[in-house]
Every structure is written in C-alpha cells, then in structure tokens.
N, CA and C atoms as an extended XYZ file, in Angstrom:
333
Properties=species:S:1:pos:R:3:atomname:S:1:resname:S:1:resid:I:1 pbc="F F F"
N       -13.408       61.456       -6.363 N   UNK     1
C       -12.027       60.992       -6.344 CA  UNK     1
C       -11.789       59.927       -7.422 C   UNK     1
N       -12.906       58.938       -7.564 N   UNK     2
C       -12.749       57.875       -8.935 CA  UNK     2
C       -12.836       58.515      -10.039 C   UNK     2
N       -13.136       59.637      -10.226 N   UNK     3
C       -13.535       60.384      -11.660 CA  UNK     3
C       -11.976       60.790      -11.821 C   UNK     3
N       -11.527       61.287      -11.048 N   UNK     4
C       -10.201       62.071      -11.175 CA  UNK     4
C        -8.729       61.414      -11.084 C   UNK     4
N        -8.913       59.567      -10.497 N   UNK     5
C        -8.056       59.182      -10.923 CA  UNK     5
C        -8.227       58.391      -11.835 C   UNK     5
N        -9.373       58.033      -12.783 N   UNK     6
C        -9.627       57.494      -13.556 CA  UNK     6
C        -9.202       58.508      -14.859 C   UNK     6
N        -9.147       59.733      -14.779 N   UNK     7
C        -8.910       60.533      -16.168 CA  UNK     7
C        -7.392       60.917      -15.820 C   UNK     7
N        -7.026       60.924      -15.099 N   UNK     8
C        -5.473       60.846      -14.098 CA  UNK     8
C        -4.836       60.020      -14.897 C   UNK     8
N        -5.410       58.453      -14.501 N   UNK     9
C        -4.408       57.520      -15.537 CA  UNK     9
C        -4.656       57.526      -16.883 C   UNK     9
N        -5.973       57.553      -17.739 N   UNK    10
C        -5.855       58.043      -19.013 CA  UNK    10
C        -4.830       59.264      -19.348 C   UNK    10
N        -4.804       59.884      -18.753 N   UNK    11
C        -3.762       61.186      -18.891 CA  UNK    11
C        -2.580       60.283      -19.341 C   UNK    11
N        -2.406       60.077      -18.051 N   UNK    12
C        -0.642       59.384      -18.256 CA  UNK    12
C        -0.297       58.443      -19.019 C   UNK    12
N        -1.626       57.731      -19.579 N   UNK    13
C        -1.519       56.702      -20.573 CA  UNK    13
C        -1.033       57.200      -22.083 C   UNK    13
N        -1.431       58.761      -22.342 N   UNK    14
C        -1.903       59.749      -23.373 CA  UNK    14
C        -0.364       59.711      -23.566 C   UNK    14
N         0.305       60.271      -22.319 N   UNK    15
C         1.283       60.782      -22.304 CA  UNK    15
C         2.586       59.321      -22.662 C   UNK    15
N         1.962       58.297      -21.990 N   UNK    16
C         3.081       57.227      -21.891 CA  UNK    16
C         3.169       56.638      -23.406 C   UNK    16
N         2.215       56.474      -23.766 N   UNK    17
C         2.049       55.908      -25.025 CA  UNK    17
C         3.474       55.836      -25.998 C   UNK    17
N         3.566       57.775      -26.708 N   UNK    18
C         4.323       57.982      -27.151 CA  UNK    18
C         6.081       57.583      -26.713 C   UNK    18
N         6.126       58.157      -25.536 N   UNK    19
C         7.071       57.403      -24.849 CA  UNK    19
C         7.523       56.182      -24.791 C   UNK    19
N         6.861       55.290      -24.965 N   UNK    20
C         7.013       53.556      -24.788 CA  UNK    20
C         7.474       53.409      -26.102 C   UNK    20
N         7.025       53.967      -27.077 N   UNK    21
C         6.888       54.122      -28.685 CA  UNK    21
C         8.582       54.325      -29.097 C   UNK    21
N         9.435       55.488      -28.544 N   UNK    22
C         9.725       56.080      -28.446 CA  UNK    22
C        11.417       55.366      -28.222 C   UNK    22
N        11.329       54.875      -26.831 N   UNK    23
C        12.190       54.023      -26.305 CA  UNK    23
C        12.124       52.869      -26.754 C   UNK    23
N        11.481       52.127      -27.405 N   UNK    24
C        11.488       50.501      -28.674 CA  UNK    24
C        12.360       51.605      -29.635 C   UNK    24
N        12.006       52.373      -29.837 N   UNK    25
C        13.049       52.766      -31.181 CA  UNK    25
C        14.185       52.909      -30.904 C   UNK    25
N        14.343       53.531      -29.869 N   UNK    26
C        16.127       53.737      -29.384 CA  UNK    26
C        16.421       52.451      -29.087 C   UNK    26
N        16.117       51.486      -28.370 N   UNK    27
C        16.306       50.355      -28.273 CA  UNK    27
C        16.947       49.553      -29.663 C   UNK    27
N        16.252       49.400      -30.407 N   UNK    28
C        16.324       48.758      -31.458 CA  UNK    28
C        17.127       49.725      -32.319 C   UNK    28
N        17.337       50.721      -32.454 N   UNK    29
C        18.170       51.504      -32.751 CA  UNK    29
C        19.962       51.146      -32.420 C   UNK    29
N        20.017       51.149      -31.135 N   UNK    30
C        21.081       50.785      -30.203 CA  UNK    30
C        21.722       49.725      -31.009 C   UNK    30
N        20.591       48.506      -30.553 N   UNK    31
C        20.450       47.081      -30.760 CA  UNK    31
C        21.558       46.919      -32.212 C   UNK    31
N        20.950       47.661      -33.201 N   UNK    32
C        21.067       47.015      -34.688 CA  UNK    32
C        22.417       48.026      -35.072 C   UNK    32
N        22.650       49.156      -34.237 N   UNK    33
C        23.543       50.047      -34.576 CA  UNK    33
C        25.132       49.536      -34.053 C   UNK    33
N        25.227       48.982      -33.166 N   UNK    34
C        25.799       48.103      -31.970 CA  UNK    34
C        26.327       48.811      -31.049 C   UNK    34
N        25.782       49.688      -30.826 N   UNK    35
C        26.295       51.215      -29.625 CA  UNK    35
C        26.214       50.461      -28.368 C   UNK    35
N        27.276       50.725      -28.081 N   UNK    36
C        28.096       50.125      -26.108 CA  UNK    36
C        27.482       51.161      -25.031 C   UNK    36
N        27.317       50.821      -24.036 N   UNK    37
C        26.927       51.053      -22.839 CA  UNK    37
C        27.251       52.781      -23.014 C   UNK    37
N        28.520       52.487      -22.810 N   UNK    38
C        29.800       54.467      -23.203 CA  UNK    38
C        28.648       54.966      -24.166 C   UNK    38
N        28.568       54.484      -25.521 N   UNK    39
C        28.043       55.140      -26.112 CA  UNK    39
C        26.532       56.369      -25.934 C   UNK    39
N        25.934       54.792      -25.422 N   UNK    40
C        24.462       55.099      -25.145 CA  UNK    40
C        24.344       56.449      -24.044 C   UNK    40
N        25.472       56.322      -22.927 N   UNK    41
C        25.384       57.404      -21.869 CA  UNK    41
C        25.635       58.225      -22.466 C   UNK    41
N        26.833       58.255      -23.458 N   UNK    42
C        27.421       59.361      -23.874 CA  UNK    42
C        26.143       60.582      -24.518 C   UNK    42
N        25.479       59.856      -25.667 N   UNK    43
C        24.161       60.268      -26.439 CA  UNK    43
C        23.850       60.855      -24.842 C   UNK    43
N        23.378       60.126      -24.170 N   UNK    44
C        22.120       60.705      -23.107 CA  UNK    44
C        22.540       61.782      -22.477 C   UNK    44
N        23.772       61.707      -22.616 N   UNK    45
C        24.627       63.292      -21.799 CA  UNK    45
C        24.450       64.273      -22.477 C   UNK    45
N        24.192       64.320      -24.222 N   UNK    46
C        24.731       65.551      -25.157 CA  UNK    46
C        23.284       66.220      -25.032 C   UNK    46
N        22.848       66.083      -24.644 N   UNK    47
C        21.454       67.113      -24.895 CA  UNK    47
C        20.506       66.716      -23.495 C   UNK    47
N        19.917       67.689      -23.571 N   UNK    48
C        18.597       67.934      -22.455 CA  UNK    48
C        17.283       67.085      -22.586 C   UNK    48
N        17.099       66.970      -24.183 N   UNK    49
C        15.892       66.663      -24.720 CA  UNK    49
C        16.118       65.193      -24.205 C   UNK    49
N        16.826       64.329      -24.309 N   UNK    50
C        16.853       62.795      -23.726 CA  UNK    50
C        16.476       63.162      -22.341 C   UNK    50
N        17.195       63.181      -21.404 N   UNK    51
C        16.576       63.083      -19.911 CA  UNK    51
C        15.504       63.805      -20.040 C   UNK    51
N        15.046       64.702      -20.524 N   UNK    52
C        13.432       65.623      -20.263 CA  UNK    52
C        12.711       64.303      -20.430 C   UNK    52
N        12.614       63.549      -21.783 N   UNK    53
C        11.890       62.483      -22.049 CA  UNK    53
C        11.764       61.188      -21.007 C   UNK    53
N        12.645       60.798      -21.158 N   UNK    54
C        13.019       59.770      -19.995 CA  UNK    54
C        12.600       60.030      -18.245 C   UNK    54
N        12.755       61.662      -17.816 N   UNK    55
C        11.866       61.923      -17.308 CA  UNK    55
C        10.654       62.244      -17.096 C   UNK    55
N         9.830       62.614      -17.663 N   UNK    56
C         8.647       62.559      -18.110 CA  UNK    56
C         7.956       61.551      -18.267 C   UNK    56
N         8.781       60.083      -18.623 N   UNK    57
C         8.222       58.469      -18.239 CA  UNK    57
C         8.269       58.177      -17.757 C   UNK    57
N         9.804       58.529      -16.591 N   UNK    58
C         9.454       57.846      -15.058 CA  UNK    58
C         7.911       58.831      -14.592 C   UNK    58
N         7.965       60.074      -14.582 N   UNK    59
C         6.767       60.433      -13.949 CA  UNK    59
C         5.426       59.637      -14.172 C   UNK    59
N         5.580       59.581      -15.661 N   UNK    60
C         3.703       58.931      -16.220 CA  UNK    60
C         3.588       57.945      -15.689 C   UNK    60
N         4.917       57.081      -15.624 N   UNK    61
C         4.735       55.646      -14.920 CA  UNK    61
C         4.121       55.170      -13.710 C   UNK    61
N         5.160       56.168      -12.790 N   UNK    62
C         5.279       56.208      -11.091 CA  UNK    62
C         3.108       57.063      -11.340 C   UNK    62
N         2.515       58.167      -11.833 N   UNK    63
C         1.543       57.977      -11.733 CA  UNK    63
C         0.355       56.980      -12.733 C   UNK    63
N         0.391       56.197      -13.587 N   UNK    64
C        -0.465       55.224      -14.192 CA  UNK    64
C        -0.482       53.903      -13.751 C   UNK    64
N         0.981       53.497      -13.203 N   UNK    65
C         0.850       51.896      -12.187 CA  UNK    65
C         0.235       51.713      -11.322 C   UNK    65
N         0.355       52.690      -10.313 N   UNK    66
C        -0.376       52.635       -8.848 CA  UNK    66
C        -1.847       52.776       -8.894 C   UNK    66
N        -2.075       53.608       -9.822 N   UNK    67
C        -3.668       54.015       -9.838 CA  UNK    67
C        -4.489       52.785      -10.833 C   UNK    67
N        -3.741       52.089      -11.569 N   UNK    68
C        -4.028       50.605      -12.283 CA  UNK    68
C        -3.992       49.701      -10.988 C   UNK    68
N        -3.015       49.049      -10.197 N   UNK    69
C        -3.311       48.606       -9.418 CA  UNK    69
C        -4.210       48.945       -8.313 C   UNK    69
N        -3.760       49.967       -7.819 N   UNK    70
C        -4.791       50.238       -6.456 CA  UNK    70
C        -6.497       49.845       -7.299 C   UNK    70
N        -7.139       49.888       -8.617 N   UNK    71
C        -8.195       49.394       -9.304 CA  UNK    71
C        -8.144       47.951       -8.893 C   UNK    71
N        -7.071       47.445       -9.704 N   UNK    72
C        -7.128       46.056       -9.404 CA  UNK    72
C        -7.183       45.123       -8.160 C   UNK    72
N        -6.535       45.999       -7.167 N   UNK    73
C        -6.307       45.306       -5.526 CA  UNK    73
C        -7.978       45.793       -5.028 C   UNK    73
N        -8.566       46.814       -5.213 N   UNK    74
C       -10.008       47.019       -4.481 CA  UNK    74
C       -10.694       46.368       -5.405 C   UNK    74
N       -10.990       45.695       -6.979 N   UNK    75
C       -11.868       44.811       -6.743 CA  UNK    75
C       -11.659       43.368       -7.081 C   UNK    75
N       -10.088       42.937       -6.856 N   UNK    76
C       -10.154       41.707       -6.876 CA  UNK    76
C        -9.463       40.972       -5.820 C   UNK    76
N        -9.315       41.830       -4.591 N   UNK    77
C        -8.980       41.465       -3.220 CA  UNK    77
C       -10.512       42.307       -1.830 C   UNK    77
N        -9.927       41.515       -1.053 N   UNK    78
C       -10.731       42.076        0.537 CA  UNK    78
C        -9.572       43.035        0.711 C   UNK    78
N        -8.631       43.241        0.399 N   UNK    79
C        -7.696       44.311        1.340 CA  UNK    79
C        -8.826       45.702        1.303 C   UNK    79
N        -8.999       46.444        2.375 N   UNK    80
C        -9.638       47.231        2.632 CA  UNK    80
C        -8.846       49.057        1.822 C   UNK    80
N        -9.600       49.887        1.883 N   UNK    81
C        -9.122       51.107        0.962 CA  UNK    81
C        -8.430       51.741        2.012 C   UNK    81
N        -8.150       51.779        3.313 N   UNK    82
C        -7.463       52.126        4.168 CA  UNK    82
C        -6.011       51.697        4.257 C   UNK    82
N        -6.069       50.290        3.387 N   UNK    83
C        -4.545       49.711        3.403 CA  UNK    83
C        -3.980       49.795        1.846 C   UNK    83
N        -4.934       49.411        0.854 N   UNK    84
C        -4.598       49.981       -0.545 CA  UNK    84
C        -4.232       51.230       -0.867 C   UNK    84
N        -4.576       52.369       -0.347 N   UNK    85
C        -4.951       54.104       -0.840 CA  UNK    85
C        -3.175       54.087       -0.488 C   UNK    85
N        -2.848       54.064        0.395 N   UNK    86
C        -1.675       54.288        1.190 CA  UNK    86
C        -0.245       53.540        0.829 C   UNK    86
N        -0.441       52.163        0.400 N   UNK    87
C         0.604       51.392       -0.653 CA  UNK    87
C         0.617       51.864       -1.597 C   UNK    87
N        -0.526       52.390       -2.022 N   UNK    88
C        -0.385       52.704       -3.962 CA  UNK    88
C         0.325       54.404       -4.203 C   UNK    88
N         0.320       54.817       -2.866 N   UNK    89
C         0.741       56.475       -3.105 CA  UNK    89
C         2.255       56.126       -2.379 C   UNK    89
N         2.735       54.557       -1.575 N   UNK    90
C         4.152       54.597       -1.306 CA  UNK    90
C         4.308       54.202       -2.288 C   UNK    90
N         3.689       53.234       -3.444 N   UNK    91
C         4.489       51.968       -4.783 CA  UNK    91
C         4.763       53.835       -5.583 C   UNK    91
N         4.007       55.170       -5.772 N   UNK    92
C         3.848       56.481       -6.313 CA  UNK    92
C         5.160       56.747       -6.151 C   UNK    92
N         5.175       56.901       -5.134 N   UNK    93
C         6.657       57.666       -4.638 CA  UNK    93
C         8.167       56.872       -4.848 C   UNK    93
N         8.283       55.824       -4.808 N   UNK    94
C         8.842       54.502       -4.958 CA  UNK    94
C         9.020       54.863       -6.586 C   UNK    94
N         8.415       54.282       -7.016 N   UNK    95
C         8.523       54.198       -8.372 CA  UNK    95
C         8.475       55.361       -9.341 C   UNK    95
N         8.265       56.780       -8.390 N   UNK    96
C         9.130       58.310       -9.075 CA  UNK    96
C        10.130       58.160       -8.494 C   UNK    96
N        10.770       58.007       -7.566 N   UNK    97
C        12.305       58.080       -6.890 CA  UNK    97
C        12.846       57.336       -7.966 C   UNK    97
N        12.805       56.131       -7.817 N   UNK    98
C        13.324       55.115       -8.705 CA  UNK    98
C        13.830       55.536      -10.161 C   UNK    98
N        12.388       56.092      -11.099 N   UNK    99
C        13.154       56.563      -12.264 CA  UNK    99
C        13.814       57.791      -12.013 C   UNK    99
N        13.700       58.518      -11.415 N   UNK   100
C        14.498       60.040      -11.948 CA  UNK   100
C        15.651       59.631      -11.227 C   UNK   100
N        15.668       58.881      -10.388 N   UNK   101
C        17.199       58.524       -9.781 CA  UNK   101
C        17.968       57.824      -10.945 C   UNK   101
N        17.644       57.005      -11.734 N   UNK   102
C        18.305       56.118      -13.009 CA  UNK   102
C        18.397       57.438      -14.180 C   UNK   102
N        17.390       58.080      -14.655 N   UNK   103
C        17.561       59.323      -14.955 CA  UNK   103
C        18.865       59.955      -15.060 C   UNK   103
N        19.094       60.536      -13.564 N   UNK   104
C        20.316       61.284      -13.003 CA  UNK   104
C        21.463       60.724      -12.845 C   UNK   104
N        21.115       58.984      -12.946 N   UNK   105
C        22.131       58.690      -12.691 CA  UNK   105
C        22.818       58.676      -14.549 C   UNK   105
N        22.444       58.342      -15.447 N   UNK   106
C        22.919       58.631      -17.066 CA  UNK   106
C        23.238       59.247      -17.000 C   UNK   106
N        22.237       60.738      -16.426 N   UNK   107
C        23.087       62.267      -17.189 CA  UNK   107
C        24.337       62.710      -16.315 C   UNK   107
N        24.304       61.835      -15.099 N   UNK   108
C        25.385       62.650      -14.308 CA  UNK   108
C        26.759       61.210      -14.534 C   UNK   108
N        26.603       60.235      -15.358 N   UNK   109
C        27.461       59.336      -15.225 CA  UNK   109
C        28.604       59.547      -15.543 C   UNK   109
N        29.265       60.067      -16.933 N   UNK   110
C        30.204       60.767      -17.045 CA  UNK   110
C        31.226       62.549      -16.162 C   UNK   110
N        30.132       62.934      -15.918 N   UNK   111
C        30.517       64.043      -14.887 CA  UNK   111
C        31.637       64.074      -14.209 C   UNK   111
C-alpha cells in the first residue's frame, strides 16, 4: 500500500507540475493584461480545453495533498493509522468536491 501511494503522489506531482506552471501564466497574464472578473469567466466559458485543465488540478490536488499529509501526520504525530487513513481519504473527497465545484461553477457562471 506505501509503494502505491508513494508512486500515486509522484504521479500527481508529474501531472501537477505542469499545471501550477500553467495557471502563474494565466495569472500573470490576466494580471498585466488587466482582464476583469467578466472577462476571465468569459475566456473560461469559450472552450472545453480550460475547465478540462483546471479540472484535472483539482483532481491531482484533492489526490497529492492527502497522501503528503497522511506521510506527514504518521511520522510526525502519535495519531494512530486508524484515525489518519480515514481523514486523509475525507480531506480526498473534500478537496475533489471543492475544486470541480469552483470548476462548474466558471463554466456554468454565465449560463
């Protein structure tokens, strides 16, 4: 099970990387371009390829945080793996709801 979430979060790291990369540019893009709130949704509405992306980071996220922490809480706490295993797969679920809900909420804002 440590082998597999250990190459689990490298995965998603593989995957997040570009992504993080990705969104500093639109950011700073935005930033220097001076595109308004309207604008920015507007962009995120005209095509598929934005939310695919943006989804695809909430996913890597919601799986590379939990499996970083749940590491960090088993060896730098006593909380036992019976109470960690089980927070880190609700912070999972939590924190996929979370993005694809912000997600849906861009592409469906104008609608």
């Amino acid at each position: 099970m440590e082998a597999r979430l250990f190459a689990l979060q490298r995965l998603s790291a593989i995957v997040m990387a570009p992504l993080v990369l990705f969104h500093l540019v639109m950011i700073f893009y935005a930033v220097r371009g001076g595109l308004t709130a309207a604008e920015i949704v507007a962009r995120m509405q005209a095509g598929w390829w934005m939310p695919a992306l943006y989804g695809l980071f909430a996913v890597a996220a919601a799986v590379h945080a939990p499996i970083g922490l749940r590491r960090i809480l088993r060896e730098w706490t006593v909380l036992p793996a019976h109470v960690v295993d089980p927070a880190m797969v609700a912070l999972a679920l939590l924190l996929l709801a979370l993005g694809l809900r912000a997600v849906a909420a861009l592409v469906g804002a104008g609608a």
